[in-house]
Structures are given as C-alpha cells and as structure tokens.
C-alpha positions as MATLAB code, in Angstrom:
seq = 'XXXXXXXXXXXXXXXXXXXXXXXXXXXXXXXXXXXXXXXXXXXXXXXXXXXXXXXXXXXXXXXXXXXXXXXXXXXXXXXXXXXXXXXXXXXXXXXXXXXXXXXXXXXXXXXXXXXXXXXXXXXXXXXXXXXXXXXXXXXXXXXXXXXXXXXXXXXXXXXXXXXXXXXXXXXXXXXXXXXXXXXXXXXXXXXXXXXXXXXXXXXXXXXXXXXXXXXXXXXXXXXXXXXXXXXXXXXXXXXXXXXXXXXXXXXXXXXXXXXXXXXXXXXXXXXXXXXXXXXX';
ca = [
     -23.905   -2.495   50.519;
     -24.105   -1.448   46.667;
     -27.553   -1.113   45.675;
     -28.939   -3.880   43.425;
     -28.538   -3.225   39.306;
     -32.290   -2.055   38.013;
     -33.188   -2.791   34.616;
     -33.283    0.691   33.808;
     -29.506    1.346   34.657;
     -28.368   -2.029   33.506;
     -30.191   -0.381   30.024;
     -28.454    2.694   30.882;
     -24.613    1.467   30.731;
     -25.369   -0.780   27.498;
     -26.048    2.124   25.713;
     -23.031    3.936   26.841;
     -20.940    0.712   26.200;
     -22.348    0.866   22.657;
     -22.039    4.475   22.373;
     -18.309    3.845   23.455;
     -18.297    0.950   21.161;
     -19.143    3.135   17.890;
     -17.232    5.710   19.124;
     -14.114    3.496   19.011;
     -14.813    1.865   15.953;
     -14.911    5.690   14.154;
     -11.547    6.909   15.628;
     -10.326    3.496   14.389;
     -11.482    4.318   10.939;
     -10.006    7.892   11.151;
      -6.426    6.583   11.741;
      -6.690    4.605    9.178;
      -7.561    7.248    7.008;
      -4.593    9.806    8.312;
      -2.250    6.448    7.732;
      -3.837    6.478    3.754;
      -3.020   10.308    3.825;
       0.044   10.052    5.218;
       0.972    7.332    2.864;
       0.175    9.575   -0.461;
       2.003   12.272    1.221;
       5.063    9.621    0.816;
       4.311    8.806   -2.795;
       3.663   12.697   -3.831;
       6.704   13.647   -5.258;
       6.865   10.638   -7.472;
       3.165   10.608   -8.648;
       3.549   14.959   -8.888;
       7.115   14.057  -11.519;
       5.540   10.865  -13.530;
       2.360   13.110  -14.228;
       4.558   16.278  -15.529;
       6.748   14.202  -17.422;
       3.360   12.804  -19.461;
       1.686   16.015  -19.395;
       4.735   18.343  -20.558;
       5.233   16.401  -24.342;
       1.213   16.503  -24.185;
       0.946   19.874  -24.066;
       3.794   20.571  -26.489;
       2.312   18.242  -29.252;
      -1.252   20.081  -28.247;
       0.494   23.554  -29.067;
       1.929   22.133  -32.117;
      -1.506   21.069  -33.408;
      -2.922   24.563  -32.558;
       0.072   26.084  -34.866;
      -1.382   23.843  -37.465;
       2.137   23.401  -39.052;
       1.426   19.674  -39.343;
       0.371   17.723  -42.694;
      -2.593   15.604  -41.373;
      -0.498   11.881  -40.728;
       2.062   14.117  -38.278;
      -1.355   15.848  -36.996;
      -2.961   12.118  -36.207;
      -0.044   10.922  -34.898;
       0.189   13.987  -32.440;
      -3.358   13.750  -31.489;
      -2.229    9.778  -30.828;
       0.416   10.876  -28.559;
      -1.866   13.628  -26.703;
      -4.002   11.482  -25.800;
      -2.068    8.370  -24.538;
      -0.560   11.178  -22.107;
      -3.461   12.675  -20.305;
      -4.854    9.195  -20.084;
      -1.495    7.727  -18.564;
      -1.756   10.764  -16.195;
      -5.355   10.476  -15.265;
      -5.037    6.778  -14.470;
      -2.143    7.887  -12.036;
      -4.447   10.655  -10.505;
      -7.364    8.121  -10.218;
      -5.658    5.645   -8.321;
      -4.134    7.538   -6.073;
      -7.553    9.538   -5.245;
      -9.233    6.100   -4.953;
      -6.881    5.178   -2.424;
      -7.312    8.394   -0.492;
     -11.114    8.134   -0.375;
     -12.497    7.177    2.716;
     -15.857    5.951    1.170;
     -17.614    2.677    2.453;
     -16.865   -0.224    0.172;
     -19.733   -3.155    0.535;
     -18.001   -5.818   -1.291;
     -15.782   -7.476    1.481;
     -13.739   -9.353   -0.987;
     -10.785   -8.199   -3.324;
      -8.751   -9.565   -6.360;
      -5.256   -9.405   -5.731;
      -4.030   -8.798   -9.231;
      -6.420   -5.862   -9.247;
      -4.983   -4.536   -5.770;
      -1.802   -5.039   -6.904;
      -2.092   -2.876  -10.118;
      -3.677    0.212   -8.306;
      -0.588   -0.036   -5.900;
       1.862    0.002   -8.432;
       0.117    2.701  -10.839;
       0.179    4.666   -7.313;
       3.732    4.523   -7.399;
       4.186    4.984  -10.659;
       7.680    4.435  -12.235;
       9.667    5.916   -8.674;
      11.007    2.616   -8.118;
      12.801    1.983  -11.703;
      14.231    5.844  -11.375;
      15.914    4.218   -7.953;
      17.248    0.994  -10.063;
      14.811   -1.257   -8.013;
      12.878   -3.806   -9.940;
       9.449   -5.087   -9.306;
       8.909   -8.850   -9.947;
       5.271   -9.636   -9.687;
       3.858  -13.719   -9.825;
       0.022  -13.265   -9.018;
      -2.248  -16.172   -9.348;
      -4.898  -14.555  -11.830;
      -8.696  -14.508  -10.409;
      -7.274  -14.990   -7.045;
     -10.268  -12.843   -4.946;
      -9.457  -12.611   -0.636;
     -12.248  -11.530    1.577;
     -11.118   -8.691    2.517;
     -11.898   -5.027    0.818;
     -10.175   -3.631   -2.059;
      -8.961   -0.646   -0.559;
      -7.681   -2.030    2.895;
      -5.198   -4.571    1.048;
      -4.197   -1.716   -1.216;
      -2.885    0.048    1.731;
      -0.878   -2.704    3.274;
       0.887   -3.091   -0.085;
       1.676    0.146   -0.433;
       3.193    0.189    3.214;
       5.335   -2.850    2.414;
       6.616   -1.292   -0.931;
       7.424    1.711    0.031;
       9.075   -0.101    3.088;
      10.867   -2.075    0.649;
      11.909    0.404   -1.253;
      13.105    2.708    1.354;
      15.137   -0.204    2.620;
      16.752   -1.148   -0.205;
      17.497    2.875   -0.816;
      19.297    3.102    2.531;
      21.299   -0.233    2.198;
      23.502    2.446   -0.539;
      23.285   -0.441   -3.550;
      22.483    0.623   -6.895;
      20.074   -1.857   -7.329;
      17.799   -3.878   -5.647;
      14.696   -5.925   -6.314;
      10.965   -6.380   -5.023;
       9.157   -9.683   -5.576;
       5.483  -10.270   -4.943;
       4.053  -13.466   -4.998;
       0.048  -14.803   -4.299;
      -0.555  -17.883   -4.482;
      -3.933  -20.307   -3.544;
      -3.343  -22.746   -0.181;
      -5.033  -25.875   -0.643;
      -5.846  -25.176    3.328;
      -8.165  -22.344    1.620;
      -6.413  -19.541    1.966;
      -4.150  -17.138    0.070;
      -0.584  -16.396    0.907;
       0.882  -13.466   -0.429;
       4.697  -12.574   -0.094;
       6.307   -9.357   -0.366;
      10.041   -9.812   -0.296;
      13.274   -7.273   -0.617;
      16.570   -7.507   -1.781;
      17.231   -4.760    1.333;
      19.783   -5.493    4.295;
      17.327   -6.898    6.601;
      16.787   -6.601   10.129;
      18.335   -7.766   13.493;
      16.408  -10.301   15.435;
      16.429   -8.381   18.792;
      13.756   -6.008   16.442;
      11.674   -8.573   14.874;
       9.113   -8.360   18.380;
       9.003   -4.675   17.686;
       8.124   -4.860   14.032;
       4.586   -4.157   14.076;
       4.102   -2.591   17.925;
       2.223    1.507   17.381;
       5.110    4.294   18.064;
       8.124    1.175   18.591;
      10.848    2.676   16.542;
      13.081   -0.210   15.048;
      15.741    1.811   14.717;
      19.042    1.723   17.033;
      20.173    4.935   18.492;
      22.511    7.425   16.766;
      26.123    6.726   17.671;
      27.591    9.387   15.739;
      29.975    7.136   13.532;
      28.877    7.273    9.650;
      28.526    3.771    9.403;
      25.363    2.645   11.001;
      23.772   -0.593   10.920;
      21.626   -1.482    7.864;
      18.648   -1.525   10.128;
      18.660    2.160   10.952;
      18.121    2.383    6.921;
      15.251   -0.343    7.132;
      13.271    0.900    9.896;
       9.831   -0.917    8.211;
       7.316    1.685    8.811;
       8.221    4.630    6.513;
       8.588    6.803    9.635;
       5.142    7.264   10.816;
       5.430    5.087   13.859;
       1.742    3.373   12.781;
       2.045    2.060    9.260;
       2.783   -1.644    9.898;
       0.575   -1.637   13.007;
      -2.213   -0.944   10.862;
      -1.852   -3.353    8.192;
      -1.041   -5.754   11.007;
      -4.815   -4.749   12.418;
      -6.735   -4.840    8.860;
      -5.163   -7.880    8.002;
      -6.468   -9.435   11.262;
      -9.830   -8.073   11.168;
      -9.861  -10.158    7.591;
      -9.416  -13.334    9.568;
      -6.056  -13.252    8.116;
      -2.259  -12.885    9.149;
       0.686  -10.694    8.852;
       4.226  -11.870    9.456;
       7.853  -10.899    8.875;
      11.207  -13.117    8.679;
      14.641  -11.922    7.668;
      17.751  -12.866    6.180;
      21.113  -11.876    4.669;
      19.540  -12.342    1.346;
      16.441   -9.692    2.229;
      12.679   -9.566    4.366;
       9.804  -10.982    3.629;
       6.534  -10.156    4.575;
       3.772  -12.708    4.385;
      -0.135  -12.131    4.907;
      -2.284  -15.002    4.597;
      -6.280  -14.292    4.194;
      -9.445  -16.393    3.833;
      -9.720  -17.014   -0.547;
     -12.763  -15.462   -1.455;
     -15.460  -16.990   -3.812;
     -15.441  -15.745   -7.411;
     -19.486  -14.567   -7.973;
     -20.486  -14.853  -12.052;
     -19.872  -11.339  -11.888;
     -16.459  -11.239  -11.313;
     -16.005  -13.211  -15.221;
     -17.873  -10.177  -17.091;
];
C-alpha cells in the first residue's frame, strides 16, 4: 500500500510544481521574444532601405554645409533638411528597438492609436513601395488592457501577413484596412482586413495551431492555389499561435473569416480605463 502523503513531501512537490510553474512561464516569455526577433528579422530590409534613403540626402546636405559654399538662407534651409532626416531615421530605429526589447512593462493597458503608429513606423514605407495601401479608422483614446508591446506584436504579425498575402496573390495593388472601434458590451474590436486571395475553409482550423503549415503541398504546376501565397504566419510556424496566446491571456479574442473579397482578422479585448494621466 502507498505510504500516506506527510506534510513535508506534500511541501516538497508544491515547490517543484511552482518551480515548474516559473520555469514554464520564462520559456513562454523567451518564445515570445525569438517570435519579436524573428519578426524584425522580417521587417530588416525595409527599415535598413527607408533609413539610408533619409540618411544619404542628410549626409550630402551635411557635406555641403561643411564646404561652406552656401549663402546663409540655402545654409538654414540645409540644416532644416539635415535634421528632419536623422530624426525621421531615429524614430524608425526607436521603434523598432522598442519592439525588440524584452523589458517588463507595468502598465497592463495600451492605446491602440499609439500601438498602431509604432507598428507602422516599424514598417516604414515597405508597403507603399509594394503598391499596398494602409487605411487606418482608430477610435482616438481608445486604451485595451493589455500591454503596449504585446498588441504591437500581433499587429505586426497580421500586417506583414497581409502584406505577404496580397504580394503572392501577383496584383499590383492591394489594400490593408484597420479598424478599432468601442463595443457598448465593453470591449474593443479591432479588425485587420486584406484585399489578399484568402484562404480555403478546410485551413481555417489550422490557422492558429504551433508548426500547422496552411499551405497545400507542391504539385509542381506553376499555378498554385492563392493559399500557398497566404500561408498567415510569415513562415515561422509560431507567429499567429502567439498572438492567438497574448491575446487570450488579455481576456480577449482572436479570430479569422475569409472571403473572395479578402481576410479579416478580429481581436476583441477588455476597454481599458483612461487614468488623468493619459490626457497630459
């Protein structure tokens, strides 16, 4: 007969279940972090061509000022023109390090407008260069309790989704629309729809599942389906299954439906309450 539990082992395997517990929650936190890496190594070659193309006429107006050629209204005006381009740079380079950092955040709330600018200065102007346009219809002051940085990494996963959908469906054009909007239920519902070719509905279960590849096999012909083009996860095998998991852990949702016309991708999350501080 098993021996009775004593209080000293019963004290024994609650530590280990916490140990196990915290041990969990860190490699949870790491993935995360390899999916924000993983994400900016997606966005690099954009962010590395929209920062030369700012820097290079800097740094020919800066050599320019140093020839001292310049009558002193062509020498303002130059100065003008340095400076607007190392700060458009550096406000690239900051957001994208802000989204890399792994840092704590305390404040368990975020303002979507705010989210949504740091995801498209990430980005920078990639999209336009591809002929896709970003329509954006944010309720202003609309806060959701969850942190900054994890709904800036589900919105970068479902543009860059979006994008690489609409990329692969061979138009020359194509369009992005984000929308947030207050529930009178209490929530917030934000949509992230594509003009991109969709997917087939024998894939929509697989959508968010780790390492499920949405993408049909290779038959050889050179005409495959749209959905081998619009695979939703940017290759990784995680990215959706993440946001899927942060936007849960929110209290919120994440959800897909598609169409001729496009996909959608709607997360709901508890509204947040705006704090006096949030009006400075």
């Amino acid at each position: 007969m098993p021996r009775p539990a004593t209080p000293q082992s019963i004290t024994t395997l609650l530590n280990r279940l916490a140990e196990a517990e915290a041990q969990a929650d860190r490699l949870k936190r790491e993935v995360e972090h390899s999916q924000r890496l993983a994400t900016i190594g997606t966005i690099a070659a954009g962010v590395t061509h929209e920062v030369n193309n700012l820097l290079t006429p800097a740094l020919a107006y800066a050599c320019q000022l140093k020839a001292g050629a310049e009558s002193e209204p062509s020498r303002a005006a130059a100065i003008d023109r340095v400076v607007a381009g190392i700060e458009a740079a550096s406000k690239i380079l900051q957001a994208v390090l802000g989204f890399a950092s792994a840092a704590p955040i305390d404040d368990e709330r975020a303002e979507v407008s705010h989210v949504l600018e740091d995801s498209l200065t990430c980005l920078s102007r990639e999209p336009k260069r591809d002929g896709i346009e970003i329509r954006a219809a944010v309720q202003p002051g609309l806060w959701v309790g969850i942190q900054h940085l994890a709904l800036q990494q589900v919105l970068l996963n479902l543009l860059l989704n979006a994008c690489k959908a609409i990329r692969g469906a061979g138009t020359r054009r194509g369009e992005i629309r984000i929308a947030a909007i207050q529930r009178s239920d209490g929530s917030t519902l934000i949509t992230v729809a594509d003009s991109g070719p969709g997917f087939p509905k024998e894939i929509a279960g697989k959508l968010f599942q780790p390492f499920a590849s949405v993408r049909p096999a290779r038959s050889g012909r050179k005409s495959a389906h749209p959905a081998q083009a619009h695979s939703r996860d940017n290759g990784h095998g995680l990215g959706l299954s993440i946001c899927k998991q942060l936007i849960e852990s929110a209290g919120g949702t994440l959800s897909a439906s598609s169409s001729p016309d496009g996909v959608t991708f709607s997360i709901t999350l508890p509204t947040a309450p705006i704090n006096s501080a949030d009006a400075i």
